[in-house]
N, C-alpha and C positions, 0 to 999 in steps of 0.2 A: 504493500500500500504506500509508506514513504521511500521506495526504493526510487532510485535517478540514475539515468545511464553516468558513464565517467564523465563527458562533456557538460551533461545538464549541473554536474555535480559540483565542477568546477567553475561553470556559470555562476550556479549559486552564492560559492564563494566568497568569489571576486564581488558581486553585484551586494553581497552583507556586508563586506569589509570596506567598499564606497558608503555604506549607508551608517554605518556607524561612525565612520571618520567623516562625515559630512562636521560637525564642529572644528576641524583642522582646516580643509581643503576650501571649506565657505569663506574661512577670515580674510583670507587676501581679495577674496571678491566683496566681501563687504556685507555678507547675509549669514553670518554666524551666529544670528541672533535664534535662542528657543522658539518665541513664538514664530518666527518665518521658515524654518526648519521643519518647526510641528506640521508648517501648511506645503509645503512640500513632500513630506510622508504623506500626508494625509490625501491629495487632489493626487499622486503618483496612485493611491491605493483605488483613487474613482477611476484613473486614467486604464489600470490594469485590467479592471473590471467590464468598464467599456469595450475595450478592446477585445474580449472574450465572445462579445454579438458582433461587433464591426469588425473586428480580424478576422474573425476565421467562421462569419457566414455571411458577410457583404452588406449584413442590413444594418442600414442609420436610422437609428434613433435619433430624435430633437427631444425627447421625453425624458432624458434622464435623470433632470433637476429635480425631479417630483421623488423618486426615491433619496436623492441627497435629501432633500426638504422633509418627508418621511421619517429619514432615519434620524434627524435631526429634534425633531421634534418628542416623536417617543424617548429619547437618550432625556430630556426634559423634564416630562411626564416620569420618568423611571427615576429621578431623581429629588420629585415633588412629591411622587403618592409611594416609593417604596424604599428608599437607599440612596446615601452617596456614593456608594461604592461604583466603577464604572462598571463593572463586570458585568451585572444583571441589564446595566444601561445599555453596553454594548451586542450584547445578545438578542433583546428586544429590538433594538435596532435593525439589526438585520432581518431578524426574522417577519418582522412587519413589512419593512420593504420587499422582501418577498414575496408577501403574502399581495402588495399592490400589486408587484411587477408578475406574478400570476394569472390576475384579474384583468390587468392594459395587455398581456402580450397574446392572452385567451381568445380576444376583441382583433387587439392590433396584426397578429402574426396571419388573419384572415385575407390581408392584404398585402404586396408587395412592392420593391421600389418606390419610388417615391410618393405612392400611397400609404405606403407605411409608414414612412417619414412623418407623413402629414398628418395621420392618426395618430402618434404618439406624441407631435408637437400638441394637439389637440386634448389629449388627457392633461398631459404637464401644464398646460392655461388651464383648462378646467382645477384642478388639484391647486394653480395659486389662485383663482379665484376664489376656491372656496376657504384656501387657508387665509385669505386676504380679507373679505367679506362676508362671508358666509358664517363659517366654522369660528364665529370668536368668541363662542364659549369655551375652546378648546385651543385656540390658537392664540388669542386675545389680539389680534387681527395686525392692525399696523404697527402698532408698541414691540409683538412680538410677544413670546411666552417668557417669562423671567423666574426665576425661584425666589423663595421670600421664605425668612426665619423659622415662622409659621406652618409653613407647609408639613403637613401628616407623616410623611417619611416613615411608614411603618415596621420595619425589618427594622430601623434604626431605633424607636421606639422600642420594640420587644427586645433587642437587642441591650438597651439602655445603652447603645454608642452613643458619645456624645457628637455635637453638630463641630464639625470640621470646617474652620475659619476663623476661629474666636468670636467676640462680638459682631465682626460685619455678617456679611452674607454668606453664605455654606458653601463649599469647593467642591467638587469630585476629587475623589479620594479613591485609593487601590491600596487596602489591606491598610487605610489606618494613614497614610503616607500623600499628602497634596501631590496632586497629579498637575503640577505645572513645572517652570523651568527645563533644564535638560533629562530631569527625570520623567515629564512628558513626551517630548521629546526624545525619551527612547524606548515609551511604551509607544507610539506611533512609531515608530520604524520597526521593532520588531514583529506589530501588525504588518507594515509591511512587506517584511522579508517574509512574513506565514503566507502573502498576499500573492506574490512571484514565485513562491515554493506553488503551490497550488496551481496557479496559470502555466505552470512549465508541466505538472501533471495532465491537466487538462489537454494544454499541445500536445503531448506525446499516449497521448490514450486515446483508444480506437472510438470514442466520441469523441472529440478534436478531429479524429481525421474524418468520421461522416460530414463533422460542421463544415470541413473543409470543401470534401466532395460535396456537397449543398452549394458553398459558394462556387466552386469551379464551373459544376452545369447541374442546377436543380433539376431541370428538363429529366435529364438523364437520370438523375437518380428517383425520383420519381414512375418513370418506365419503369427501371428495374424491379419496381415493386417497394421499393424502399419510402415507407413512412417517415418523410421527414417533420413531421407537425411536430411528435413529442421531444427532437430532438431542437428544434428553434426556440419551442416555449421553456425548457430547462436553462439553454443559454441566454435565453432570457431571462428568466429569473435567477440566474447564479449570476448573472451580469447587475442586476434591481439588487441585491444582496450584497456586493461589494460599494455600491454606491450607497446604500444603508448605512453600510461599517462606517463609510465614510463621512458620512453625514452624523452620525453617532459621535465619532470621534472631534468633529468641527464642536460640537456640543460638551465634548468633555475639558474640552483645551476653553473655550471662550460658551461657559454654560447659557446661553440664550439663543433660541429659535426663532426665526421670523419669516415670512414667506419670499421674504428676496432671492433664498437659495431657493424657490421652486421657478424662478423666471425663467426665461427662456434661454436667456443670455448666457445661465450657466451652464446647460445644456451645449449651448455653441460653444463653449470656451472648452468643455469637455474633447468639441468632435476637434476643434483647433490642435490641442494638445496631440490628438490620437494620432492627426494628420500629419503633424509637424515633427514629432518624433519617427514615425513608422508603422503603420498599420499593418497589423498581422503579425508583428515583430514583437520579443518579448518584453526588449529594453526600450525599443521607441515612444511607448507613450508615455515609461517615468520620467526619460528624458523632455518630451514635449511640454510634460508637467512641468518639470523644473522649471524652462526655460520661461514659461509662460509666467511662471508665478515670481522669477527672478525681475520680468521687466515690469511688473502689476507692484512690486513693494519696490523694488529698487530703481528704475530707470525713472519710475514714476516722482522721486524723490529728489531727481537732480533737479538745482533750479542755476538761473544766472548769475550768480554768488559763486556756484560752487562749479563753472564753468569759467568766469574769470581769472579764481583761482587757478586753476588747471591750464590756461593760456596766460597764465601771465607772463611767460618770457618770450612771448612776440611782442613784434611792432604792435601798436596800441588801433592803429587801422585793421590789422590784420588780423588782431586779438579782435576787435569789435567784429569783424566780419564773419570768423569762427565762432564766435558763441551766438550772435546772431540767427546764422544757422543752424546751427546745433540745437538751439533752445526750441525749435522746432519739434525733435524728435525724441528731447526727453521732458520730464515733468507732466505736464498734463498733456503731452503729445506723445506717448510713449506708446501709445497706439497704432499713430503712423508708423514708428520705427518695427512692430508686430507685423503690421499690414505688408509694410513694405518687405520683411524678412519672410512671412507666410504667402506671397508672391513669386518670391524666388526660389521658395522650397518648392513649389506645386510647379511650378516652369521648367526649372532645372532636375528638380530631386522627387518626382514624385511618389519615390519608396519613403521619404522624409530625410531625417537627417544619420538616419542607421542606414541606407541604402550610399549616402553619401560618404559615408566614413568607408565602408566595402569597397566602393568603387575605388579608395583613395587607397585603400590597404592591397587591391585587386593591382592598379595601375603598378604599388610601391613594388611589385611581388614581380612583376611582367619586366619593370626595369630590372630588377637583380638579377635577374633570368638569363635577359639577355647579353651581361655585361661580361660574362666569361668569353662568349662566342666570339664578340667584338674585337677582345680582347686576342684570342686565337686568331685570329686572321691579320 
């Protein structure tokens, strides 16, 4: 059951031993911080999950914000009516998103291409409508859902645990221990290395390779006799279940819910990521995550201050002319600078940026090749 050939094994490795020295390798970039760390574990763990319907059976979801938003909100609720503890939070979490992504893929997986698209953008508005307006008995609508002193917390009650935070407001907590700073930060990575251990199962198990054979020519598999319904709606819902986790997780690093993460927006930043890393690839979309969530906290933060600084030893025209332009495409323009790099991925690279790296290891590998022969002659 957890057996991995030697290559997947050594993937593993290498890909836990980045994630836990992510505090070293982040400093010189300037995102060594806990909280930005935690959000990168965390959107890598939605990015994997995604990837598991859009890698390896071609269908896009716009719908996936509705299980982050989901799992976000039970993780909540599991901390207002039962426990600080995350465990129980995290478990509910998933499990409910499941239990959506069941329900929408029942519906949605009825339909194909970008019908299906469109039905699942359609559930994820319907889901923030209702957590936005509807449901604010349960949601408390635009404010968002917050914990408060008060709240019942019954396991902790029976338990006579006391409430985790001192006088302010309650923390999630694991086994007794505030679940923030790096100590957060490395129960989200370990999530996620469980996250990549799992999707490299998935790839290499003879469901992986139906989803595959699905994407390559349904047509066909289909003829064959081959029922692919129950095989799209499981990766679908083990797809709605990692977006859960994660949404759980967004809840236990910063405990409040609100129906922003069911918008659409975060749905597209998901397929961005998928895209921009590697679709079908196992590294591409933690990579795409990173990269996305590196320009969203950090690029987003440079301003003309800290651009002048950085030119100041040109001429003062040339200095003005450079930050000028610049200041364009970071701070509150750090989107263009996305758009404009997610332009060049899809034109040049449209394996993402894992197809680019091969090609460049592919090219390095052709020169070495050839350099003996040259050489002989």
């Amino acid at each position: 059951m957890f057996h991995l050939s030697r290559k997947d094994q050594i993937k593993l490795a290498i890909f836990a031993l980045v994630v836990v020295t992510m505090p070293i390798w982040l400093a010189p970039l300037g995102a060594a911080y806990p909280g930005l760390m935690q959000k990168f574990a965390i959107y890598a763990i939605f990015a994997i999950g995604f990837n598991i319907l859009f890698g390896l059976t071609g269908y896009l979801s716009f719908g996936h914000a509705a299980f982050l938003g989901v799992g976000s909100y039970t993780a909540v609720w599991s901390f207002k009516l039962l426990t600080m503890d995350i465990v129980p939070a995290l478990i509910f979490s998933t499990l409910l998103a499941g239990v959506f992504a069941l329900v929408i893929g029942f519906f949605s997986l009825r339909r194909t291409g970008i019908y299906f698209s469109i039905l699942t953008l359609a559930f994820a508005q319907m889901c923030y409508s209702l957590a936005y307006s509807v449901l604010t008995p349960i949601t408390n609508g635009e404010t968002g859902l917050l914990l408060a002193r008060n709240d019942p917390r019954v396991i902790d009650e029976a338990l006579g645990a006391g409430t985790v935070g001192g006088a302010g407001l309650p923390t999630p907590a694991l086994l007794g221990n505030t679940v923030s700073g790096y100590f957060g930060f490395y129960i989200c990575a370990a999530l996620l290395i469980l996250a990549f251990f799992i999707s490299q199962k998935i790839f290499a198990s003879p469901f992986g390779l139906a989803l595959r054979g699905i994407k390559s020519n349904q047509t066909r598999m289909i003829y064959t006799g081959f029922n692919i319904r129950p095989y799209m709606l499981a990766a679908f819902v083990i797809s709605g279940m990692f977006a859960g986790l994660a949404g759980g997780l967004l809840s236990v690093t910063d405990p409040i819910a609100g129906a922003e993460r069911m918008r659409w927006t975060e749905s597209g930043n998901i397929v961005l990521m998928t895209i921009l890393g590697g679709v079908g690839t196992l590294i591409g979309p933690v990579i795409g995550a990173w990269v996305i969530e590196y320009f969203e906290n950090i690029f987003s933060a440079i301003n003309k201050n800290m651009l002048n600084a950085a030119f100041d030893f040109l001429p003062d025209g040339v200095q003005n002319l450079a930050v000028t332009v610049l200041s364009k495409f970071v701070g509150e323009g750090w989107h263009l600078t996305l758009g404009l790099l997610f332009v060049l991925i899809v034109v040049f690279l449209p394996g993402g940026l894992v197809e680019g790296y091969l090609k460049l290891v592919a090219r390095f590998r052709r020169g070495r090749g050839t350099k003996p022969e040259a050489g002989g002659k």
